[in-house]
MDTraj code that builds the backbone (N, CA, C; nanometers):
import mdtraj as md
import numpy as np

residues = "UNK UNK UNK UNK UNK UNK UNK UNK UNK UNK UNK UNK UNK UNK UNK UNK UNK UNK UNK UNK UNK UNK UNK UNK UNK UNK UNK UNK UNK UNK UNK UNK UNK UNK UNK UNK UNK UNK UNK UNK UNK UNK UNK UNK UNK UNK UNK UNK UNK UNK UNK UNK UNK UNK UNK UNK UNK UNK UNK UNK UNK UNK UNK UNK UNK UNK UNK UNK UNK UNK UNK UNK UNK UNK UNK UNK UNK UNK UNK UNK UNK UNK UNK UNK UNK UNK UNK UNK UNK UNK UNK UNK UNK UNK UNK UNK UNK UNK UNK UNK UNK UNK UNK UNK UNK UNK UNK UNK UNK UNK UNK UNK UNK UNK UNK UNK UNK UNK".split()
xyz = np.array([
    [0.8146, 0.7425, -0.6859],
    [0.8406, 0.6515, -0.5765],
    [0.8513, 0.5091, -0.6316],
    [0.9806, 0.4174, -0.5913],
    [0.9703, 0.3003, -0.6720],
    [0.8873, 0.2542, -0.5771],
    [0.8070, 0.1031, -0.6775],
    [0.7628, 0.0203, -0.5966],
    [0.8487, -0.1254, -0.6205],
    [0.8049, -0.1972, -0.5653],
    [0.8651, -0.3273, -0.5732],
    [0.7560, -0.4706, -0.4969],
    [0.6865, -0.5366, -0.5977],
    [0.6177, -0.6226, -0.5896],
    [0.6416, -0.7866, -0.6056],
    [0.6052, -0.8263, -0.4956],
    [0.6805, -0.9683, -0.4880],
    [0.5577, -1.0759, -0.5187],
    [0.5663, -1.1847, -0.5400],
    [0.4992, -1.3447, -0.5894],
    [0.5828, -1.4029, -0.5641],
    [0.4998, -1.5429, -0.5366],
    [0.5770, -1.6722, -0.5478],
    [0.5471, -1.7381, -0.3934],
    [0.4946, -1.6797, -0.2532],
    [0.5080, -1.7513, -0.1668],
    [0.3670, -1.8387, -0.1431],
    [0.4308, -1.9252, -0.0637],
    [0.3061, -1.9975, -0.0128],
    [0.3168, -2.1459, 0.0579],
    [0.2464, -2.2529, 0.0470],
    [0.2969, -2.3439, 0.1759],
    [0.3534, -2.4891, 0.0932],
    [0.4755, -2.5329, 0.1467],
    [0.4979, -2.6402, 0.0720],
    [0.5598, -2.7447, 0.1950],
    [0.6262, -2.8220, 0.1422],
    [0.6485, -2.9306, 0.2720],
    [0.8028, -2.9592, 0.2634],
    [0.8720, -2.9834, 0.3478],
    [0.9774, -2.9508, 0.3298],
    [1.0395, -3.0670, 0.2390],
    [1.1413, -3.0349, 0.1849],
    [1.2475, -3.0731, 0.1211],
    [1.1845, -3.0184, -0.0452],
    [1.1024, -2.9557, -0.0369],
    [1.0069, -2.9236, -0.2082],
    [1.1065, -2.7316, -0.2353],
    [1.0581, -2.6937, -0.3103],
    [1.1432, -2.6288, -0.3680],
    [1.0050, -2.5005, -0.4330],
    [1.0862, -2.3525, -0.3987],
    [0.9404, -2.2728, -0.4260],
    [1.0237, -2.1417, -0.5122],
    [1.0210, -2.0212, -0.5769],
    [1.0403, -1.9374, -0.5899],
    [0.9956, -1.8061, -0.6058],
    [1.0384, -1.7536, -0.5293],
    [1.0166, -1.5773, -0.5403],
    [1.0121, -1.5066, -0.6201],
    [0.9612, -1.3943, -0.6844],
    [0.9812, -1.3011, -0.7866],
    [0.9400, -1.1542, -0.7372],
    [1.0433, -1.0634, -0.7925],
    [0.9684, -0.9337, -0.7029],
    [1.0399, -0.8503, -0.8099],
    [0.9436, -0.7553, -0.8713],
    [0.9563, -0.6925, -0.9903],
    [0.9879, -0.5108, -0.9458],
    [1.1073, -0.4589, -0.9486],
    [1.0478, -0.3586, -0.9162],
    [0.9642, -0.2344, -1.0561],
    [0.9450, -0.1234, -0.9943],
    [0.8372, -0.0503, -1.1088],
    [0.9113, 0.0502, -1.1915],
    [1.0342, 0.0755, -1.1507],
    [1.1519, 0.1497, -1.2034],
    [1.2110, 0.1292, -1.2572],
    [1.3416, 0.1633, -1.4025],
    [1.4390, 0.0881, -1.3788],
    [1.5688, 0.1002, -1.2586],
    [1.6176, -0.0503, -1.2444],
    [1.7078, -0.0402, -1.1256],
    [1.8253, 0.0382, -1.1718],
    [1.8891, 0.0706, -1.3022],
    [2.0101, 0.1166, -1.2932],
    [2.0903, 0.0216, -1.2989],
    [2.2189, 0.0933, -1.3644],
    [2.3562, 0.0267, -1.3468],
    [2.3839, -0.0394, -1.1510],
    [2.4011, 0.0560, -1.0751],
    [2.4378, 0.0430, -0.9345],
    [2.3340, 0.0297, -0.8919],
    [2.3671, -0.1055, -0.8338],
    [2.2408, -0.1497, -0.6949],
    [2.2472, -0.2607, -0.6450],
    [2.1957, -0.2807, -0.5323],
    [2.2344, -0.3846, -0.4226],
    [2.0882, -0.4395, -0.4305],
    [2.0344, -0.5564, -0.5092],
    [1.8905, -0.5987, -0.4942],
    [1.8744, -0.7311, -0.4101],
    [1.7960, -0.7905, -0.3705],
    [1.7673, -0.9247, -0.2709],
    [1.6776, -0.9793, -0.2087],
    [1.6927, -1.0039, -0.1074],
    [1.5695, -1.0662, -0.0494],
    [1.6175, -1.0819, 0.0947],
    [1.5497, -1.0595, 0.2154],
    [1.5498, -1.0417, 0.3978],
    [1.4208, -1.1350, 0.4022],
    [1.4071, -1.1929, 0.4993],
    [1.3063, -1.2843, 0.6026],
    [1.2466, -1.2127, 0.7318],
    [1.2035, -1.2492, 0.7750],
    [1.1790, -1.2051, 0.9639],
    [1.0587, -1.2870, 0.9715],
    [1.0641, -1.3449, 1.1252],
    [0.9614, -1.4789, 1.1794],
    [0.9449, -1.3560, 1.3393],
    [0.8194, -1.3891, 1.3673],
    [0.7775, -1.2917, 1.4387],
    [0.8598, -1.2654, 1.5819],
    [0.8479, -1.2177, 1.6494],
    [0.9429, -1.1716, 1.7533],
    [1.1072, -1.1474, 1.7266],
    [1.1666, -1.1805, 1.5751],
    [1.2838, -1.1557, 1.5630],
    [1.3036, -1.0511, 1.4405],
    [1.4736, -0.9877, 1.4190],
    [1.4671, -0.8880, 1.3547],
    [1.4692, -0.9624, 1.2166],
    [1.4527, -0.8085, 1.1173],
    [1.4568, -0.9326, 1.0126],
    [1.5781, -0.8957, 0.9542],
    [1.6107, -1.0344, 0.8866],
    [1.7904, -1.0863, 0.8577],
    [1.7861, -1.1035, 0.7279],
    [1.9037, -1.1094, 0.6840],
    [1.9651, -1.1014, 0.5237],
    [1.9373, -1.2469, 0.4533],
    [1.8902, -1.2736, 0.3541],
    [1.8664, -1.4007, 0.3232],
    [1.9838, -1.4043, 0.1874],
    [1.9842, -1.3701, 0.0942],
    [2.0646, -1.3322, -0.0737],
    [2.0163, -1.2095, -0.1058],
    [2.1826, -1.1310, -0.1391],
    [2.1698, -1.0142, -0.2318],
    [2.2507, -1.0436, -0.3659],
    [2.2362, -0.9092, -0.4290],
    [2.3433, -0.9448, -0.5469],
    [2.3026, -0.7728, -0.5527],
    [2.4650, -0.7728, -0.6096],
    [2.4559, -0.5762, -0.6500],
    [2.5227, -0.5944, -0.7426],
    [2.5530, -0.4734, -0.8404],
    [2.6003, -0.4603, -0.9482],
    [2.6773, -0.3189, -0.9857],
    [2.7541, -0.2670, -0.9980],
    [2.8370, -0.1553, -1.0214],
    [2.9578, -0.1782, -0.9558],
    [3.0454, -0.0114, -0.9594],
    [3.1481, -0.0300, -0.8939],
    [3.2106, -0.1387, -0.9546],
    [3.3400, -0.1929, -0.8875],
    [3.4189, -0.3192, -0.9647],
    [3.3717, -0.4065, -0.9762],
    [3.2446, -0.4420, -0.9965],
    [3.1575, -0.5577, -1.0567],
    [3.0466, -0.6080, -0.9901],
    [2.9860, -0.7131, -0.9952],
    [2.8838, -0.8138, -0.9156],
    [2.9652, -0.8799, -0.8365],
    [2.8251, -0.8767, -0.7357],
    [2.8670, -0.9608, -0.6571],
    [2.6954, -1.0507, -0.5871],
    [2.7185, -1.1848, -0.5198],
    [2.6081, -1.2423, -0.4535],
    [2.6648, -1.2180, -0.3226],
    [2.5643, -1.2573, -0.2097],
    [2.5914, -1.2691, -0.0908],
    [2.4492, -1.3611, -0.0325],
    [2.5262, -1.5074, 0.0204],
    [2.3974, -1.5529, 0.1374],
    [2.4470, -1.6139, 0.2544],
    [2.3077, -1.5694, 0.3171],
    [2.3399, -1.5946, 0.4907],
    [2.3545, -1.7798, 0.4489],
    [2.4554, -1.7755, 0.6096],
    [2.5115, -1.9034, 0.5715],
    [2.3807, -1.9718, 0.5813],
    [2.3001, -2.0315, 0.5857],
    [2.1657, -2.0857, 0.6788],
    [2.0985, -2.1122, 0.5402],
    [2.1309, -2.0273, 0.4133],
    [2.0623, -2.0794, 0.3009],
    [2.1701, -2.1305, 0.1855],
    [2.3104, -2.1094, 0.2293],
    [2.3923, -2.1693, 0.0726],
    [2.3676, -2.2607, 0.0481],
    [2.4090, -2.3057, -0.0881],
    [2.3566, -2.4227, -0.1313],
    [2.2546, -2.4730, -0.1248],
    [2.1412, -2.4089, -0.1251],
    [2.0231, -2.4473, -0.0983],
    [1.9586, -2.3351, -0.1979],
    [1.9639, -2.2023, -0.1976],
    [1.8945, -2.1037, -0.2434],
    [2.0034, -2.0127, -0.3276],
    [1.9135, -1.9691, -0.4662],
    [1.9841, -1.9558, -0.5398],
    [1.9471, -1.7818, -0.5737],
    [1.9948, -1.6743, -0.6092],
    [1.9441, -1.5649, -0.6265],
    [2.0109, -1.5429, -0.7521],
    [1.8994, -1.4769, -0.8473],
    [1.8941, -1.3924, -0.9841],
    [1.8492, -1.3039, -1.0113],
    [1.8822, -1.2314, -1.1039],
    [1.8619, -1.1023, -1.1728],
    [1.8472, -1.1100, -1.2793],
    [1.7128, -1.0070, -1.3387],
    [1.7131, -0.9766, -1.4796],
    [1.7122, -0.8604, -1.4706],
    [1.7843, -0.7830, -1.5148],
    [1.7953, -0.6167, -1.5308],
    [1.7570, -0.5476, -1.6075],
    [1.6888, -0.6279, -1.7276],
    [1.5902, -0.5830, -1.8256],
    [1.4589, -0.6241, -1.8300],
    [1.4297, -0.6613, -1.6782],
    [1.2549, -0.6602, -1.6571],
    [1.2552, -0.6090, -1.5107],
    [1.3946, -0.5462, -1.4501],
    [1.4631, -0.5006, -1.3261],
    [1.3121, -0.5705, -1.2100],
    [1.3983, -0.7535, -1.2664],
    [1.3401, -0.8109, -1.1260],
    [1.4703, -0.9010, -1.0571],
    [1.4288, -0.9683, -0.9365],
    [1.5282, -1.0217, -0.9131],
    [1.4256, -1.1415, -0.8432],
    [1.5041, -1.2589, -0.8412],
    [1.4409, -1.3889, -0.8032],
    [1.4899, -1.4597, -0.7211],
    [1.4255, -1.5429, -0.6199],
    [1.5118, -1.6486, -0.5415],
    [1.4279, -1.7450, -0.5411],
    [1.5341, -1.8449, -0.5923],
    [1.4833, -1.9849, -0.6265],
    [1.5181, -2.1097, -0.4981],
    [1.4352, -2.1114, -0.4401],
    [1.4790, -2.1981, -0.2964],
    [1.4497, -2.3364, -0.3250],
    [1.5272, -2.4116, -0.2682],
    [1.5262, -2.5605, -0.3019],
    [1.5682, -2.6304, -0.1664],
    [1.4903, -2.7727, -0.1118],
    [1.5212, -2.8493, -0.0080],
    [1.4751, -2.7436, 0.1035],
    [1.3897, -2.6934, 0.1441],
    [1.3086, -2.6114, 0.2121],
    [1.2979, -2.6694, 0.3191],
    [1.3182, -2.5768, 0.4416],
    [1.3112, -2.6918, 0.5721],
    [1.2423, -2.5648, 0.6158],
    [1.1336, -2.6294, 0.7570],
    [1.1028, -2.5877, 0.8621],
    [1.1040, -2.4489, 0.9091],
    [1.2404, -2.4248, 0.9074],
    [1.3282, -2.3132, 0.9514],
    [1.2867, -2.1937, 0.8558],
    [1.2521, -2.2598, 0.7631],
    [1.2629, -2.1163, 0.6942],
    [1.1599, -2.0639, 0.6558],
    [1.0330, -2.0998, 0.6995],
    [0.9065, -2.0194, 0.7493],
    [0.9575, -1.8971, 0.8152],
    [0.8895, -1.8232, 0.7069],
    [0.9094, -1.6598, 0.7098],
    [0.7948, -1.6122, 0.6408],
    [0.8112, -1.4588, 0.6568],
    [0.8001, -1.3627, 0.5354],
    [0.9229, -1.3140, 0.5396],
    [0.9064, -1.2786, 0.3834],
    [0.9902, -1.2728, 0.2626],
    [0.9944, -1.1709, 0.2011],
    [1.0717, -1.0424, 0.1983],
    [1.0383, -0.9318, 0.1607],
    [1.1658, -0.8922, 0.0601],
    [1.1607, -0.8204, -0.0253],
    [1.2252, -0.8087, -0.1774],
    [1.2942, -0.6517, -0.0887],
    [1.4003, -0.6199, -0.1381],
    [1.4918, -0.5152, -0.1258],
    [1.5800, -0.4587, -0.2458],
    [1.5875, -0.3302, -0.2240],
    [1.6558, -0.2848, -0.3320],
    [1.7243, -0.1341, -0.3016],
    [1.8830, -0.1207, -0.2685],
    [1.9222, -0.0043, -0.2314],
    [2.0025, 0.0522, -0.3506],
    [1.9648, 0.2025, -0.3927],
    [1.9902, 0.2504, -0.4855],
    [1.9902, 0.3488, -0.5165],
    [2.0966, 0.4188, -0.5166],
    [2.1176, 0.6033, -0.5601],
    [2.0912, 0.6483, -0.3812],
    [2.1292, 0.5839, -0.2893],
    [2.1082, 0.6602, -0.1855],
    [1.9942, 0.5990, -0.0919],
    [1.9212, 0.5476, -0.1840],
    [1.7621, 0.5326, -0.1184],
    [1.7504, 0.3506, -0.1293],
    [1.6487, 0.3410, -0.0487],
    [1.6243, 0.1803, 0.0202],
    [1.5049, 0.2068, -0.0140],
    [1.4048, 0.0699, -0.0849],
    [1.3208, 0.0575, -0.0644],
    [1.3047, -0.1259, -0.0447],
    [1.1603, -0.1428, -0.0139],
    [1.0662, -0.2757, 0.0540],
    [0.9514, -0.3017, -0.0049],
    [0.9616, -0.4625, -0.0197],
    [0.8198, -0.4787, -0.0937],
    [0.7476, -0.4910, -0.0009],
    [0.6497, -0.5181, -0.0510],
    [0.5306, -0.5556, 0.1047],
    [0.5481, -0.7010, 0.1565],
    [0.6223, -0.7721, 0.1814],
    [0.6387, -0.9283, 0.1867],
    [0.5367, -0.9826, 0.1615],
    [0.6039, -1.1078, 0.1482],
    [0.5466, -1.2609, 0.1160],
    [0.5304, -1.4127, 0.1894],
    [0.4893, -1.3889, 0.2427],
    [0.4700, -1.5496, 0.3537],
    [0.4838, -1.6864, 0.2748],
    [0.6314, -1.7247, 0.3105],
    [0.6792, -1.9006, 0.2630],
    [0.6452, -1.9319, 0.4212],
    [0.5294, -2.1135, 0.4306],
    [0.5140, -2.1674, 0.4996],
    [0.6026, -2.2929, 0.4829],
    [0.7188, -2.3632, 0.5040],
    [0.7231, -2.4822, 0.5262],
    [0.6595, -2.5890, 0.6186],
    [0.6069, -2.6525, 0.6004],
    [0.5309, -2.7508, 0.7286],
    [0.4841, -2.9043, 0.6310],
    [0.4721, -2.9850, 0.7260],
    [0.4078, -3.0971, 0.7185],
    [0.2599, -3.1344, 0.7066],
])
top = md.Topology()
chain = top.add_chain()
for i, resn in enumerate(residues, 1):
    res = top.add_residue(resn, chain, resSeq=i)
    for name in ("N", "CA", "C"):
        top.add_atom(name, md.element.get_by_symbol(name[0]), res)
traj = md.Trajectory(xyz[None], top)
């Protein structure tokens, strides 16, 4: 059963800059769609940055709400993936949960609570 373990959250003030790390326990493989989702309570939770790899190549993907602002990486030889957030507002008080779909199967880290506040 993979796991996938995340670091990095916690409370900063906005416009400061924090990053994620979420390692999974497997290797990921050539093909896979790895990233990072949010959810703030009463809502579903939404796509923040992915990046996959196979098939005709890489690719990133972020919800508009973080471009240019948040940056997502991969190391595929410690099969972690990272998001490096910068200029942090308000809004984006969440938890923060690491994703990884692969060979069929989805898995979830246990999230991570980023507080932005004053």
């Amino acid at each position: 059963q993979e796991q996938l373990v995340e670091s990095g959250g916690g409370l900063v003030q906005p416009g400061e800059s924090l990053t994620l790390s979420c390692a999974a326990s497997r290797d990921i493989g050539s093909r896979y769609v790895m990233g990072w989702y949010r959810q703030t309570p009463g809502n579903e939770r939404e796509v923040v940055a992915t990046i996959s790899a196979g098939g005709t190549g890489g690719s990133t993907h972020y919800a508009d709400s973080v471009k240019g602002r948040f940056a997502i990486n991969i190391d595929s030889g410690r099969n972690s993936v990272y998001l490096q957030m910068n200029r942090l507002e308000p809004e984006d008080t969440a938890v923060y949960y690491c994703y990884l779909a692969r060979v069929g199967s989805i898995y979830w880290g246990q999230g991570t609570q980023v507080t932005v506040s004053s």
